[in-house]
N, C-alpha and C positions, 0 to 999 in steps of 0.2 A: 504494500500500500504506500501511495506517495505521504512520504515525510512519518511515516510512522516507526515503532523501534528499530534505530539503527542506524536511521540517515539523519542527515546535519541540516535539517533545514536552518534557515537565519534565527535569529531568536526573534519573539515576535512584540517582546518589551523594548528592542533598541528604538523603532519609528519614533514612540513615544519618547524615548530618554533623550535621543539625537537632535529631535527637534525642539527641545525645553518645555514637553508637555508632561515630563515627570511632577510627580506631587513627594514632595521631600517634605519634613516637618516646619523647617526653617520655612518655606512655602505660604504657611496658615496664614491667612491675614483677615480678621474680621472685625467688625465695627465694635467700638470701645475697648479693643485689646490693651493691657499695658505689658511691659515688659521689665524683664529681671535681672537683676547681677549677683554675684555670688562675690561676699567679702571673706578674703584666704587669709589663714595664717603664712606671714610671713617666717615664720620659726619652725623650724623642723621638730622642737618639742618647748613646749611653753605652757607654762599655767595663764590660763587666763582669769584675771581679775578683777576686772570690769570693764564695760561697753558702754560707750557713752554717740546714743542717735541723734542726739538733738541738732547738730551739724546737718548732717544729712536728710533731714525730715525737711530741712530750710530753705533746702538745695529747689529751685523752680519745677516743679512735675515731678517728684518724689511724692509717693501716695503715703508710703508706706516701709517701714523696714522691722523687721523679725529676728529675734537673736533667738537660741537654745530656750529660752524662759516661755516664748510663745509656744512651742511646738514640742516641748517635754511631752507631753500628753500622749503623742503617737507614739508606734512603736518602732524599733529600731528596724532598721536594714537586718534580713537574717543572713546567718551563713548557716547553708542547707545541707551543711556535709556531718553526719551525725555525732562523730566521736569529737569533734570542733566547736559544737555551735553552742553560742552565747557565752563564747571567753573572751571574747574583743565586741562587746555589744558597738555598734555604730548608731549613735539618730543621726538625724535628719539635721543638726546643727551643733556643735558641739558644746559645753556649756562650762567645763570645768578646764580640759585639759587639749590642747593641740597636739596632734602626738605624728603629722606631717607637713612641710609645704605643700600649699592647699589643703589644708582640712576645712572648712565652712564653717562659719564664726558666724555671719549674720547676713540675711535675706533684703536684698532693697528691689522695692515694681516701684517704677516710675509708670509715666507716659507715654515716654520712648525710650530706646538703647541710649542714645546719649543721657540722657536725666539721670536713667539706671546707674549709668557707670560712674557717674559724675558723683552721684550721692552713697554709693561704694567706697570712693576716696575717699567722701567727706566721714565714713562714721570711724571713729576713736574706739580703739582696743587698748587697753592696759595689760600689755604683757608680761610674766618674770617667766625669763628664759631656764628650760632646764637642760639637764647634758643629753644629748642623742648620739644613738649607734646609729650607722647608715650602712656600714657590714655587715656581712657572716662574721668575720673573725671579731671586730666590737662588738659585735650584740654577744657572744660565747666565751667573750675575754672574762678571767673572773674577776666578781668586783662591778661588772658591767653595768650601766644604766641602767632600769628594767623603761620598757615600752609600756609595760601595764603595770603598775604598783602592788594590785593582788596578786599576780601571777608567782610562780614560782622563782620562775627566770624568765630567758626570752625563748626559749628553748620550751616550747610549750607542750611540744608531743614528740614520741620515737611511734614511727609506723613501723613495725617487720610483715616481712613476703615471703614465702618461701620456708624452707628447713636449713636452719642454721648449722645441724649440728652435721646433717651430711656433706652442703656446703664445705664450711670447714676442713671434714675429713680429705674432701674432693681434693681441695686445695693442698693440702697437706701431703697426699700421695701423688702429685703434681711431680711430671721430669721436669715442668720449665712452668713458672709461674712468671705473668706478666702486669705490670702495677701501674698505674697511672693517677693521680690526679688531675679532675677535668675542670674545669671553670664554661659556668656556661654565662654569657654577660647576659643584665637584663636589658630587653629592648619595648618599645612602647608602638601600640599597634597602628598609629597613625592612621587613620581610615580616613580616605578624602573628606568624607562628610563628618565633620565635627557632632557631637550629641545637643540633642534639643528636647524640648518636651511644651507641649501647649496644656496648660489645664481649666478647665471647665464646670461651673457649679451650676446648676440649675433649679435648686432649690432642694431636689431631693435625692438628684445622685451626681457622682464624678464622671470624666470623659476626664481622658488623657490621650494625647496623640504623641510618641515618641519614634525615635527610631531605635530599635531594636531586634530581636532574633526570635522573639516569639511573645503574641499576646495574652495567649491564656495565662501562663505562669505570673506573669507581670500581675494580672487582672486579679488573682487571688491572692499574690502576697500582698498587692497594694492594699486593696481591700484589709487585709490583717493590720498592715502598719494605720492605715486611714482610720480605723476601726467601724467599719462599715460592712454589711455586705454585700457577696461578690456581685451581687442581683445589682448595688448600686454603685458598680465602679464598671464604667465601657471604657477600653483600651483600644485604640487603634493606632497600625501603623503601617504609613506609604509606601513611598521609593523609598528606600536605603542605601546610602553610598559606600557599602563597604561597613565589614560587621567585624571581621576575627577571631571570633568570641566576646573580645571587649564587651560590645552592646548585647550579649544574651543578661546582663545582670540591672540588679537595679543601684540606683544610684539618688542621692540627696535634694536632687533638681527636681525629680518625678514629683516625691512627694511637698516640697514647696511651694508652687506651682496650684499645687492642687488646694494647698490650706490658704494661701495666694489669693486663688479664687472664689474659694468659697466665703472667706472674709470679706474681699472687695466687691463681693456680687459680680464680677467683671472677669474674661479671659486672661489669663495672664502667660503670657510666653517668655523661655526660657532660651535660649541660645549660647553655646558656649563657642570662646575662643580657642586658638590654637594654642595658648596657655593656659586656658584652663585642661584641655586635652591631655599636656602634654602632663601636668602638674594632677592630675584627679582621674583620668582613666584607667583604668586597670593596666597594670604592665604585665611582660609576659617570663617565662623563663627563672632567669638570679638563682645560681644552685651552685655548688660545689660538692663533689664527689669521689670518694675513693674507692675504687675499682678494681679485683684485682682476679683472672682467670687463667684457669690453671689447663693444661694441656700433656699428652702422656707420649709416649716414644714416638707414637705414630702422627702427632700433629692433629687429635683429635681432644675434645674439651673434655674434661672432667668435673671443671665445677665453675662457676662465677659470683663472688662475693660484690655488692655495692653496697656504700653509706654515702648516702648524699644530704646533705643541709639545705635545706630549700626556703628560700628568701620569703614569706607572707606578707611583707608590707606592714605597714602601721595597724589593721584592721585584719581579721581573716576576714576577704570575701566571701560570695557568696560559695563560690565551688574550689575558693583559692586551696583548700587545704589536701581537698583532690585531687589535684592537676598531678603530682609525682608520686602520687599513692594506689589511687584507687583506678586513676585514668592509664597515667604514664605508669607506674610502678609494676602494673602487672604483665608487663608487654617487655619488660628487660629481658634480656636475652635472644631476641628475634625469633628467626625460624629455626635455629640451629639445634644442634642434638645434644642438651645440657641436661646430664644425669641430676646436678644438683646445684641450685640456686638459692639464694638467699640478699632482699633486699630490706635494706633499715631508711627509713625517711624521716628526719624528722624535718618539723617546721616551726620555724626562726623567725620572730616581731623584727622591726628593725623600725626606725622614724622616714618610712621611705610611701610611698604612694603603694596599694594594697595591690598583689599579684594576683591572676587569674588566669584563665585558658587564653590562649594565644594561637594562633594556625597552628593546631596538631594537640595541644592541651596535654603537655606529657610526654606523647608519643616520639615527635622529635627529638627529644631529651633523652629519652631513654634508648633512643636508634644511635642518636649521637655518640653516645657513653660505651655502645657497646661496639660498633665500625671503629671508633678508634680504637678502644681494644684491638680490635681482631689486625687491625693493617699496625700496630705497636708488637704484636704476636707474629705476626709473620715477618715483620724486620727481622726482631730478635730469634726467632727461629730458622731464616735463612727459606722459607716458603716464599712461597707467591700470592701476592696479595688475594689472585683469584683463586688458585689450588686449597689456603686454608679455608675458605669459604666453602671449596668445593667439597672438601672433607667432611664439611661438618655439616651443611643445609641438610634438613628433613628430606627423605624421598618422599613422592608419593606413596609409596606401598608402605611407608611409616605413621600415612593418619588414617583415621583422627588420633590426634598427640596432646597430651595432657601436656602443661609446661610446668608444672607445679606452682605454679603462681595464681591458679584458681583459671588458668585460660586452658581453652581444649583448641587448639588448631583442629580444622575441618579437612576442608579439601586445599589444591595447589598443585603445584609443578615448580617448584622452587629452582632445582638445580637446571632446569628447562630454561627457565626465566634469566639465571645467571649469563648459561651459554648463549644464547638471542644476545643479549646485552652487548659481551663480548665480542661477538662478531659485528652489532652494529656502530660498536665503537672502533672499532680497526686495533684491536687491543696486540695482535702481533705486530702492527705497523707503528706501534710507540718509540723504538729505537730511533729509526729513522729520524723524526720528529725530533725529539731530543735532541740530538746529535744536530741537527738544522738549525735550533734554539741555539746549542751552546756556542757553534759558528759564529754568531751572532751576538756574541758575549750576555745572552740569559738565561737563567734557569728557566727548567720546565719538569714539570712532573704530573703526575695523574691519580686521580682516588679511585675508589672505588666503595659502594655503600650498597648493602643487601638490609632491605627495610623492611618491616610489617607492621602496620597497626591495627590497633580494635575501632573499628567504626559503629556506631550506633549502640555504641557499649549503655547500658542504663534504662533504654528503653524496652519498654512495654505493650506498647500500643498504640494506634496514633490514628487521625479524624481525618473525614472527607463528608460534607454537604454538599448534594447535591440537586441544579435546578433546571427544570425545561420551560425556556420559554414558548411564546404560541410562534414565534418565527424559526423554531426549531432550533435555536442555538440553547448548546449545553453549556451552562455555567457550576462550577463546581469550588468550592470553595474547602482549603486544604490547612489544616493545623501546625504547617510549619511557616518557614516566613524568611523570603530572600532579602540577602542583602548583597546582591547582583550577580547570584550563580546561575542566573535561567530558569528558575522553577517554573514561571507561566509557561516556556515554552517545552521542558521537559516532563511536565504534568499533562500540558496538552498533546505531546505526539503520546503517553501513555494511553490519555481515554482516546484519543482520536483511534488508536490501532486496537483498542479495544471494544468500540461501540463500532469503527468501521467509518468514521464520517472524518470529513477534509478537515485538518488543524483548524482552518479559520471558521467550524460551526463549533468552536469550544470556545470557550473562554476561563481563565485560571484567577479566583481570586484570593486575598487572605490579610490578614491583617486587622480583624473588625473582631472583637468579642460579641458585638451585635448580632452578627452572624456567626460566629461558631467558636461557640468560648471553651472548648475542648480542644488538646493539642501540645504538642511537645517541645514548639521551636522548633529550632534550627540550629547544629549544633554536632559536631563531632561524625561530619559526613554522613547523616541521617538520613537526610530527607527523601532521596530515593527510593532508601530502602524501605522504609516505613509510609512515609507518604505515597509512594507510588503506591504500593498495598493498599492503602486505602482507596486514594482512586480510583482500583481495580475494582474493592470491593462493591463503591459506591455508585460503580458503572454496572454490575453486575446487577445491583440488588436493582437499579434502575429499570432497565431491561426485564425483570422478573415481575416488578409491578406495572409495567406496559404487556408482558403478555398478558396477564389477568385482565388488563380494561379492553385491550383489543378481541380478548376470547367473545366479550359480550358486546363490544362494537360489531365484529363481523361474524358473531353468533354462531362460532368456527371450537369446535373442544382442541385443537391441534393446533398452536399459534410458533411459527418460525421469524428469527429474529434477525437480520446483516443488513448492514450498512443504512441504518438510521430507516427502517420499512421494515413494520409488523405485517408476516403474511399468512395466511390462513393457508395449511397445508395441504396440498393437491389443488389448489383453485389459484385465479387469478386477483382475488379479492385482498386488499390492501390496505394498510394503513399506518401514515409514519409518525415519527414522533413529534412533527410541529403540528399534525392535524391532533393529536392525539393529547397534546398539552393542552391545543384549543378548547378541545371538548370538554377536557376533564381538567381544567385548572387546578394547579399544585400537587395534583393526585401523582406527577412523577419524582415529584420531588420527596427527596430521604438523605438521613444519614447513615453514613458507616461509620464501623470502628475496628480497624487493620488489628488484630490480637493471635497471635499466633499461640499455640497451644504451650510452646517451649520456647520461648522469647533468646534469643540468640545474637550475639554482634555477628560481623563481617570481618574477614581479614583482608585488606587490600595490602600489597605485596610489590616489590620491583626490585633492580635492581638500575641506582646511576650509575654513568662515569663520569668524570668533567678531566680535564687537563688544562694545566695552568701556565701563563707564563709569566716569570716575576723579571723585572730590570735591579741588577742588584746595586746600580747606584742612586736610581732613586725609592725603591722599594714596590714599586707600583705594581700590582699584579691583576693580571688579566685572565678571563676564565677564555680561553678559547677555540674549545671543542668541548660540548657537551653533549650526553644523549641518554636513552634513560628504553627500560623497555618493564613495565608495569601488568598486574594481573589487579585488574578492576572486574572481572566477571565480565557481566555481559556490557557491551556500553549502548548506552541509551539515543545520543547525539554525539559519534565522536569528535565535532567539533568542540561542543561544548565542555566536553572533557578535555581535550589538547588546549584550551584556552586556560581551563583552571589548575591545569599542571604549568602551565608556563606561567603567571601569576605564581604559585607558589614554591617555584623556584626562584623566583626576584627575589620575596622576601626568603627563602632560606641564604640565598644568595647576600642580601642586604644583612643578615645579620653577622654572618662569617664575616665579610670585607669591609665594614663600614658601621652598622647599630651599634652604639653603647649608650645608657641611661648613667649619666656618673654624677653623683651627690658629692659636693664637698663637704669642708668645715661646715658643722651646726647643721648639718642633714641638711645643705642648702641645694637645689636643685640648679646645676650646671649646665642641663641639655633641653631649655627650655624653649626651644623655638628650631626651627631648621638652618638656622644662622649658624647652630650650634651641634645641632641631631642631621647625622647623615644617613638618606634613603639613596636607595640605586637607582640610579637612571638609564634611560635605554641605552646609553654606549658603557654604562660599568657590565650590561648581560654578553653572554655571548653570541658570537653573532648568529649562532642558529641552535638550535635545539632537536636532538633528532630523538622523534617521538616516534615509540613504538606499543603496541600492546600485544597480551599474550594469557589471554583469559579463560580462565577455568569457573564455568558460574555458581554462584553460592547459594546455597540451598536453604538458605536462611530463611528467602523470599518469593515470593511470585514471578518475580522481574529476574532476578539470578543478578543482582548487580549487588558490589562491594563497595560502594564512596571512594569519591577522588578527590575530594576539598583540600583534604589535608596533604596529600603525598608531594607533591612537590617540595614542598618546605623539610619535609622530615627524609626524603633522599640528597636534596641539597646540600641539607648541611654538613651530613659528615662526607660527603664526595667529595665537596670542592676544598674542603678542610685537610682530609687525606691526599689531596692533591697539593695544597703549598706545604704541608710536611714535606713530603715526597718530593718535590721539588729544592726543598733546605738539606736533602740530607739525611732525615729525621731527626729534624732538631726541634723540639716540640716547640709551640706556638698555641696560644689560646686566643679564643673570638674576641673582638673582630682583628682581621691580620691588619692591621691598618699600614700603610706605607712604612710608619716612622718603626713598627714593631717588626717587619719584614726585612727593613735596609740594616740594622743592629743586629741583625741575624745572622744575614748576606753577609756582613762586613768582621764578624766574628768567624764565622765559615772562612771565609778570603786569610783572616788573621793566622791562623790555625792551620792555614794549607802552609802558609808561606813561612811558619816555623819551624 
């Protein structure tokens, strides 16, 4: 069928985005709106002592301003990870203690953005500065500030994974045991579209329009903080420019906004700057780790031991305590054949901006930690980056494979997947290359990374409303929620290849609790797998309640169903689904609910290569030859897959050669602008990306597809990582390699030859 699973049609959201007929939240504009500014601690930790508005209330179109004293009453921001929640309570404004730059001190709505800001300056904090960690290493020095005064330390939990005491032994009956300490820097998600939120009183419930990763969940926690119910809190949200995670959480603005409103009787909009962003959005990553895998005569693993310290910000987020535990933690060790594992996690306060899921939430982290390993393993063993790989990957005839970590790998072709790789890399033709480089007086080297994650890990189940109008277009309305992966249009070649009718009689909406306050977001390469299912289901059940009206329309006991025409079997007698919506209004319309009997992730799988080439006098290093061949199951639009793998290869790419979040003195924030914070640009990627797939479908789902949101970022990083190693020598290097930390290298190298 044209444009149905499989083929690439265009997306059918760009017309709209291209031409500026998107609806972004920043967007809203309605009569008597006012709008909001948010005044920040400038202190990285500070008692606050008192607030003095009367400045500010003076300022011309200042309504209004709000400190912690107004909005005690609501309830805090939760963090929804259960062995965490409620040891870093967060409100909505803080009242006693600042504990990062940016934390929220006090709420001013003016008139307009100017008024706003102006009356921001003007309100007066009385600060007494206290001592802040902005490390790992400060926050666990002894003696250390605490970040929370009750808490024990900052050192707030040890997660373990795994069997420690096999682990151990593993390691112990180890020929060659390999050690590293990894540093992973933290980076901040910078998503084109800054966060916003519009909120709404109407006398007897809230409206909130933000942008974010899913309404439902929003809709009830707010509801909880607001102290309302969920019946009187409507969440909606637009376009979205770009999500990462960041925006699946809620944040301080939502609820202001909404208390805002409902005091002023008036809209009130929120809009944040690219400092507020950089200073109050979730960051991602900030870990340290010691790792250490053991290997027997034959170059095959025995055991892998990790501790890693994981950065949480001033606050546990909402999922922040998850991210290397429960997400990334159980996924250490890849696909490989590890008798025995053992992971400890704990997580570390610090006076820094709160951590949360990032492209991959975990999983890159934990790919990261173990590719270097393995390409540190095969240095020191005198292997081949690709051979120790090849020793160890799972065969298929080895699953489904338990990892001990509470994961069961299913299906794959791993060491399949290696070989494609390799050949599409020209991975015998590297010498060459090399040797062409070094002509030329530069280094060159190459990585290599065998990755897997758990996609759609945590879910359960997930919605699809469905509607026929009397022009026959099907509109379906789905529980997750893009923030620009193509859902409208990979939703719509779903029911189009499923009902049988042309993409453009669908239509794909989401973002309304008005319409379908059930649903899981968006979030950990889900949405296909899950949402598609629903779809499926909700095109099904569709279908099933048009043959029952057509049975008695054409008075037929045998009603056949294709391509949008209910037909009475053996006759000529007919009837489709816009005649059929005409007749019988709303009667095709229903919900589903995608619930699988044994609720199961996905494993999406690949393997990179990149090759690098550094200039060792001025350090500059360039990715250029990269390629990648992936097991995504079945793919849906392989365009729209090859788009989101090249996207998350930039930023796996951007944080290797370029992202760091660096606090100074007094937990003061450094990289508060892009003046300051470096993204990759189209001449830092390389010049082409040679994409390939190699899919085995997973059986998870209806559709047989695995998520691809996150894989680029989480093959990225340790390839092109193990690429400027391998290019120094192995001389180890931690993220990002930035020029200055690559030519100190080069120039130590050069020192060392010539001694």
């Amino acid at each position: 069928m044209k444009f149905g699973i499989g083929q690439s049609p265009k997306r059918v959201e760009d017309f709209r985005l291209l031409t500026g007929r998107g609806r972004f939240t920043d967007d809203i504009a309605e009569a008597g709106m006012l709008f909001a500014a948010t005044v920040r601690s400038p202190y990285g930790h500070a008692r606050i002592t008192g607030i003095d508005t009367a400045e500010a209330l003076a300022v011309p179109g200042v309504v209004a301003v709000y400190t912690h004293a107004d909005v005690a009453t609501y309830g805090v921001i939760p963090c929804l990870v259960p062995f965490a929640r409620d040891a870093t309570p967060r409100p909505l404004l803080t009242g006693d203690v600042a504990r990062f730059v940016g934390d929220g001190v006090a709420f001013v709505v003016a008139e307009s953005r100017e008024a706003a800001r102006a009356g921001a300056e003007a309100v007066v904090v009385d600060y007494d500065e206290l001592p802040a960690v902005t490390t790992l290493a400060e926050a666990l020095a002894d003696g250390a500030p605490k970040v929370w005064a009750d808490a024990r330390s900052n050192d707030l939990f040890a997660f373990p994974l795994g069997d420690a005491a096999r682990a151990e032994a593993g390691i112990a009956a180890a020929a060659h045991v390999t050690r590293l300490r990894i540093v992973q820097n933290r980076v901040a998600p910078t998503s084109m579209e800054v966060r916003a939120a519009v909120g709404r009183w109407d006398g007897a419930a809230f409206t909130l329009d933000f942008g974010g990763q899913g309404v439902a969940g929003a809709q009830k926690m707010l509801a909880g903080i607001m102290g309302v119910d969920p019946s009187a809190m409507r969440v909606r949200t637009g376009d979205v420019g770009g999500g990462f995670g960041m925006k699946a959480f809620l944040y301080p603005e939502y609820g202001l906004v909404l208390h805002a409103a409902r005091a002023l009787g008036r809209p009130v909009k929120w809009t944040g700057e690219r400092g507020d962003a950089f200073q109050t959005d979730t960051h991602g990553r900030a870990m340290v780790s010691d790792a250490a895998i053991g290997f027997d005569a034959d170059g095959l693993i025995t055991a892998l031991q990790v501790e890693t310290w994981s950065d949480l910000g001033a606050y546990q987020s909402q999922f922040g305590p998850g991210i290397q535990t429960v997400a990334g933690g159980r996924i250490i060790g890849g696909v490989y054949r590890i008798p025995a594992i053992h992971n400890r996690v704990h997580g570390v306060v610090t006076n820094t901006a709160p951590i949360d899921a990032y492209r991959g939430a975990g999983r890159p982290e934990s790919a990261y930690i173990m590719e270097r390993l393995m390409d540190a393993a095969a240095r020191e063993l005198g292997i081949g980056a690709d051979e120790i790989r090849r020793r160890n990957l799972l065969r298929p005839d080895e699953l489904p494979h338990a990892n001990g970590l509470g994961l069961t790998f299913d299906v794959g072709d791993f060491p399949a997947v290696l070989d494609q790789a390799l050949a599409g890399a020209d991975w015998a033709g590297f010498a060459e290359r090399k040797a062409a480089a070094a002509a030329k007086g530069l280094r060159y080297g190459r990585g290599i990374a065998y990755y897997v994650e758990i996609a759609g890990g945590g879910s359960s189940e997930e919605f699809a409303d469905i509607r026929v109008g009397t022009d026959g277009i099907v509109e379906a309305a789905v529980g997750t929620q893009s923030n620009g992966q193509g859902h409208e249009t990979a939703y719509a070649q779903v029911l189009s290849d499923r009902l049988g009718l042309p993409i453009e009689q669908v239509r794909i909406v989401q973002g309304d609790t008005a319409r379908l306050d059930q649903g899981n977001g968006t979030g950990g390469s889900r949405s296909l797998a899950w949402g598609g299912g629903a779809v499926i289901e909700a095109g099904d059940d569709m279908v099933a309640r048009g043959i029952e009206l057509a049975e008695a329309d054409l008075d037929a006991g045998e009603i056949d169903y294709a391509d949008g025409v209910f037909r009475a079997r053996g006759t000529n007698r007919t009837v489709s689904l816009a005649e059929l919506a005409a007749r019988h209004p709303s009667a095709l319309d229903g919900r589903a609910v995608y619930k699988p009997e044994k609720p199961r992730p996905t494993f999406p799988n690949g393997c990179h290569v990149a090759e690098v080439e550094i200039d060792p006098a001025t350090g500059t290093t360039k990715v250029v030859r990269y390629s990648l061949v992936d097991d995504f199951g079945i793919l849906m639009n392989p365009m729209l897959v090859e788009g989101q793998i090249h996207g998350g290869v930039a930023q796996g790419l951007g944080q290797v050669l370029l992202e760091d979040v660096i606090y100074g003195d007094g937990a003061q924030l450094l990289t508060g602008s892009f003046m300051d914070y470096g993204i990759p640009r189209a001449d830092d990627m390389p010049p082409a990306i040679g994409f390939a797939t190699r899919g085995v479908p997973s059986p998870t789902n209806p559709l047989g597809v695995k998520g691809c949101g996150e894989a680029g970022t989480i093959g990225a990083m340790p390839s092109i990582m193990n690429a400027i190693i391998d290019a120094l020598d192995g001389t180890p290097i931690e993220m990002p390699a930035t020029p200055e930390k690559v030519w100190r290298a080069c120039r130590d190298l050069a020192s060392a030859a010539a001694a």
